[in-house]
N, CA and C of each residue as an Amber inpcrd file, in Angstrom:
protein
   177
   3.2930000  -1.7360000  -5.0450000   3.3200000  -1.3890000  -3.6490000
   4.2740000  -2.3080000  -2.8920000   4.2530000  -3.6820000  -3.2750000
   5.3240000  -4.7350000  -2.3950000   6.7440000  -3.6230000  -2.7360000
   7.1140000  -3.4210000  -3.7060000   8.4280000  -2.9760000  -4.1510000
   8.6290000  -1.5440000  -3.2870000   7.7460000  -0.8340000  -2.8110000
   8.0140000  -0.0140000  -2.5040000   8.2690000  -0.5470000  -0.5900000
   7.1070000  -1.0310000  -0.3300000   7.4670000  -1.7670000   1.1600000
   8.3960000  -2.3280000   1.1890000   9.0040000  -3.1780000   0.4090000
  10.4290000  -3.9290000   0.9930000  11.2840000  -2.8030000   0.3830000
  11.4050000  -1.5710000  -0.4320000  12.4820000  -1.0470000  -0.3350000
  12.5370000  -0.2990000   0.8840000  11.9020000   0.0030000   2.1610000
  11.8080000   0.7190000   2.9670000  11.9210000  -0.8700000   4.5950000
  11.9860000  -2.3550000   4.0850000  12.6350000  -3.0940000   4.6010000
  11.0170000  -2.8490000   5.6340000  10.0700000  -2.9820000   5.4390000
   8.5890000  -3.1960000   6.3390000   8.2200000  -4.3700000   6.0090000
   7.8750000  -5.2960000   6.7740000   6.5370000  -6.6090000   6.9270000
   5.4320000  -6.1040000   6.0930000   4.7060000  -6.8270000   5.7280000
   3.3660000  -6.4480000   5.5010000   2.3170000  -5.8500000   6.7290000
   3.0440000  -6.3910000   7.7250000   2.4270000  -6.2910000   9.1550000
   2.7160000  -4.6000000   9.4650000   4.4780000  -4.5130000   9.2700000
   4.4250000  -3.1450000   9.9350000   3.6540000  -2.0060000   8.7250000
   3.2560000  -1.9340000   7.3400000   2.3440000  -1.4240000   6.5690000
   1.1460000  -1.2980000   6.8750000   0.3830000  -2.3640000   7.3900000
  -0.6690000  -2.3220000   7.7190000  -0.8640000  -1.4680000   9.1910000
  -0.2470000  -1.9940000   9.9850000  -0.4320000  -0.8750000  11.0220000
  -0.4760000   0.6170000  10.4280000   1.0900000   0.8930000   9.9650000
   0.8270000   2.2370000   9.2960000  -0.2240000   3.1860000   9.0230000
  -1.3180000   1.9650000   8.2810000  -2.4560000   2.4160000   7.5780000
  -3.4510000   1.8290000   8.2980000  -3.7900000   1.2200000   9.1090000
  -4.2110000   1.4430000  10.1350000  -5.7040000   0.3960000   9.7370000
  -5.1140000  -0.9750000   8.4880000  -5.9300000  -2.2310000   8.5590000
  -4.9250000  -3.5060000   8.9240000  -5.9650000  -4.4390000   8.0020000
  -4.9220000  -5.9150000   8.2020000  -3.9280000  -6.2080000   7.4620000
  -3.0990000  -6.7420000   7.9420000  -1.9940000  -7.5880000   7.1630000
  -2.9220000  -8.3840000   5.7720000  -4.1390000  -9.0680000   5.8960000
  -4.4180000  -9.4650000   4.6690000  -5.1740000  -8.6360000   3.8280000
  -5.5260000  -7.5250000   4.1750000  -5.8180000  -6.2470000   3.4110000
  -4.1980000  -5.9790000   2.4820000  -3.5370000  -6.0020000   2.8360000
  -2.0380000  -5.1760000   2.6520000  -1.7340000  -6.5680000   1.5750000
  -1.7570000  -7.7030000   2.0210000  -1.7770000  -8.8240000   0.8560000
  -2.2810000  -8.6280000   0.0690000  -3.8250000  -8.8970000   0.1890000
  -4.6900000  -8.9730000  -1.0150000  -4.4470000  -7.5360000  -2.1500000
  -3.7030000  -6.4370000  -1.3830000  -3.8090000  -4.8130000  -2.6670000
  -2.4800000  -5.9400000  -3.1500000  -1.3820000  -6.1630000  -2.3280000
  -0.6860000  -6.4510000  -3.2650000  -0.3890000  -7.6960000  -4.3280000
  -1.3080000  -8.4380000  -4.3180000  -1.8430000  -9.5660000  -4.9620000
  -2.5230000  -9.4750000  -6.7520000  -2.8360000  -7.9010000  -6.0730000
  -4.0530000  -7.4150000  -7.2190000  -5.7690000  -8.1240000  -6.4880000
  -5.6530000  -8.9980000  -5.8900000  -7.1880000  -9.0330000  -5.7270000
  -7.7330000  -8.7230000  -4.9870000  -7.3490000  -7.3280000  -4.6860000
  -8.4140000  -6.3110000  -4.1650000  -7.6100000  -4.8390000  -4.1450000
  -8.6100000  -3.6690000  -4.5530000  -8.3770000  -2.6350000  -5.1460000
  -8.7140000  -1.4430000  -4.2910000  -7.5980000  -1.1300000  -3.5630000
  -7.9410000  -0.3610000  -2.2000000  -8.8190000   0.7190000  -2.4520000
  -9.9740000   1.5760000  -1.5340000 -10.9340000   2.8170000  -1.5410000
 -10.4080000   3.6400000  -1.8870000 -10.8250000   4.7460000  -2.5150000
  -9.6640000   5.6360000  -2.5410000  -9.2240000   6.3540000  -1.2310000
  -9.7990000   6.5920000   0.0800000  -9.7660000   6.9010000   0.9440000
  -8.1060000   6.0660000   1.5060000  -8.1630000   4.7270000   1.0480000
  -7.4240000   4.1050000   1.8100000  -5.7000000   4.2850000   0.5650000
  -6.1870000   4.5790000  -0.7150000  -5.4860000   4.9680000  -1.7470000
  -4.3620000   6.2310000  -1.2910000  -5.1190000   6.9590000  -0.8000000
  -4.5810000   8.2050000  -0.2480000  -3.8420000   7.9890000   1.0610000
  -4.1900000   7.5180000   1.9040000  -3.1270000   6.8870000   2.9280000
  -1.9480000   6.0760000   2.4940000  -2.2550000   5.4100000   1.4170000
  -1.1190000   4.6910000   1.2470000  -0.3430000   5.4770000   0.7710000
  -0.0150000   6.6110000  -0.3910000   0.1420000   7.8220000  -1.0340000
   1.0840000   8.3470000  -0.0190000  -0.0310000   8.7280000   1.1050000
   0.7450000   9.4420000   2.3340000   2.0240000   8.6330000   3.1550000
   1.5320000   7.8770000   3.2240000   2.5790000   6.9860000   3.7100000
   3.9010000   6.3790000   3.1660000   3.6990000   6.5380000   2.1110000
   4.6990000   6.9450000   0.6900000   5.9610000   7.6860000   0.5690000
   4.9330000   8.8210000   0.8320000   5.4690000  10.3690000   0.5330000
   5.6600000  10.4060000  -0.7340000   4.3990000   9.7540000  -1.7300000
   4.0900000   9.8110000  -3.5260000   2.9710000  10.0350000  -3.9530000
   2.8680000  10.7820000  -4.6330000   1.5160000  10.3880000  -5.3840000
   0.7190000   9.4830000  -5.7230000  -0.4530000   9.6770000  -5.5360000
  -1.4610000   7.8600000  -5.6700000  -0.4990000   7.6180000  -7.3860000
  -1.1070000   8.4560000  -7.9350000  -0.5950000   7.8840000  -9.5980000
   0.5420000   7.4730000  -9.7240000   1.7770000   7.8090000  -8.9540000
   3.0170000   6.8790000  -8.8450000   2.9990000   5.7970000  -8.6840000
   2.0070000   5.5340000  -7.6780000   1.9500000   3.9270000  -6.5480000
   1.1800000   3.1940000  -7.1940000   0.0190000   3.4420000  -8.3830000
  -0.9620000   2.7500000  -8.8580000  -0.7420000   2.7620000 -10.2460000
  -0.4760000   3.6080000 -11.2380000  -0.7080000   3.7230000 -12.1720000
   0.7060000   2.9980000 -13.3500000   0.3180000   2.4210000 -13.9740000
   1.9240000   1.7400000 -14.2970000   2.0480000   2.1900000 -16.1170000
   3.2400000   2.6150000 -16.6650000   2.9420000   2.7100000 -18.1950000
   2.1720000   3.7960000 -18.1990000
């Protein structure tokens, strides 16, 4: 997910707004230590314009 936010040149800050939590929500998914709802999975997806399984699933 970082790779996809800085290819689109966003803060963690302007992501999180996006999706409509915190900046240390938006850290911690991209940290790995913590594993967004799927509710919140799907926003990120949307916000994308990818499939969750693109954004999550690796290999």
């Amino acid at each position: 997910m970082k790779e996809l936010r800085a290819e689109r040149g966003w803060s963690q800050q302007d992501l999180a707004e996006r999706l409509e939590v915190s900046r240390q929500s938006v850290n911690a998914i991209e940290t790995g230590k913590y594993d967004p709802s799927l509710p919140l999975a799907f926003r990120i997806a949307e916000v994308f314009a990818m499939r969750i399984e693109e954004i999550f699933l690796k290999g």
